[in-house]
C-alpha positions as CSV (number, residue, x, y, z in Angstrom):
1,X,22.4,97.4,47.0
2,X,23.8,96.5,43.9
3,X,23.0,93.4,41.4
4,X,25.3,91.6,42.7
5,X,23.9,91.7,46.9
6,X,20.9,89.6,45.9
7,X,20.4,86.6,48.2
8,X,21.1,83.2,46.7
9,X,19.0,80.8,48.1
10,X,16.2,81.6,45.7
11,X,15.9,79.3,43.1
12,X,15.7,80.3,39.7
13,X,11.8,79.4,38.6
14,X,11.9,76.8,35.0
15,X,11.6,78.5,31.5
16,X,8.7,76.8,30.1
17,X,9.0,76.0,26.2
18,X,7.2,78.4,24.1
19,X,4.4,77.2,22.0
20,X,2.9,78.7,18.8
21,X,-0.4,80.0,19.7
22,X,-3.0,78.7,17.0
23,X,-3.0,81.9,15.6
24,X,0.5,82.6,14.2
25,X,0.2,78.8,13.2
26,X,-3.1,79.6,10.8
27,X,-0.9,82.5,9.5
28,X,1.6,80.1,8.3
29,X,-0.7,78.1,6.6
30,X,-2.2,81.0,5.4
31,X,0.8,82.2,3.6
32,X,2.3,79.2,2.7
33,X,-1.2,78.9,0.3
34,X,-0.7,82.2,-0.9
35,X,2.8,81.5,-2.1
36,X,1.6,77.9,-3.6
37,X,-1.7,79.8,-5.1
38,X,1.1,82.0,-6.8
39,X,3.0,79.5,-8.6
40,X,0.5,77.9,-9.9
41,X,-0.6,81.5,-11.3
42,X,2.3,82.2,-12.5
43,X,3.5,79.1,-14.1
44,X,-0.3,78.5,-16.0
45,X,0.4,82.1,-17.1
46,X,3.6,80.8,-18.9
47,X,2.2,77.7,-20.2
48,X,-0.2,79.9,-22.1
49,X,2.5,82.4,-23.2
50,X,4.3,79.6,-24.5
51,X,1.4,78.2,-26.2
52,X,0.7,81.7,-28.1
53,X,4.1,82.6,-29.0
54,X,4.9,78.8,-30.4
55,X,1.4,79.5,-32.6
56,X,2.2,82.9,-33.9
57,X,4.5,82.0,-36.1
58,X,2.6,79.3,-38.1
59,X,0.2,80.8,-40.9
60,X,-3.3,80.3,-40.1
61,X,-5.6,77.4,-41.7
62,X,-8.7,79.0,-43.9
């Protein structure tokens, strides 16, 4: 028997939509923290940078 011999009068059974299992949606969430937690690092690190190098060129008050 080939593919093609199979009897027709079986219906095909509905594909049922998939879901995100809580899991992989906590994951997200997780991440997308991580990444925000990041930028907020990163761009205070800057700020301060900024800060310094605009004070190291002034002379210093005794």
């Amino acid at each position: 028997m080939s593919e093609n011999d199979k009897p027709t009068d079986v219906e095909p059974t509905e594909a049922k939509p998939t879901e995100a299992k809580p899991t992989e949606a906590k994951d997200k969430a997780k991440g997308r923290n991580f990444k925000a937690g990041m930028g907020v690092g990163i761009g205070s690190a800057a700020i301060v940078a900024a800060v310094l190098y605009a004070r190291s060129g002034k002379p210093r008050k005794k």
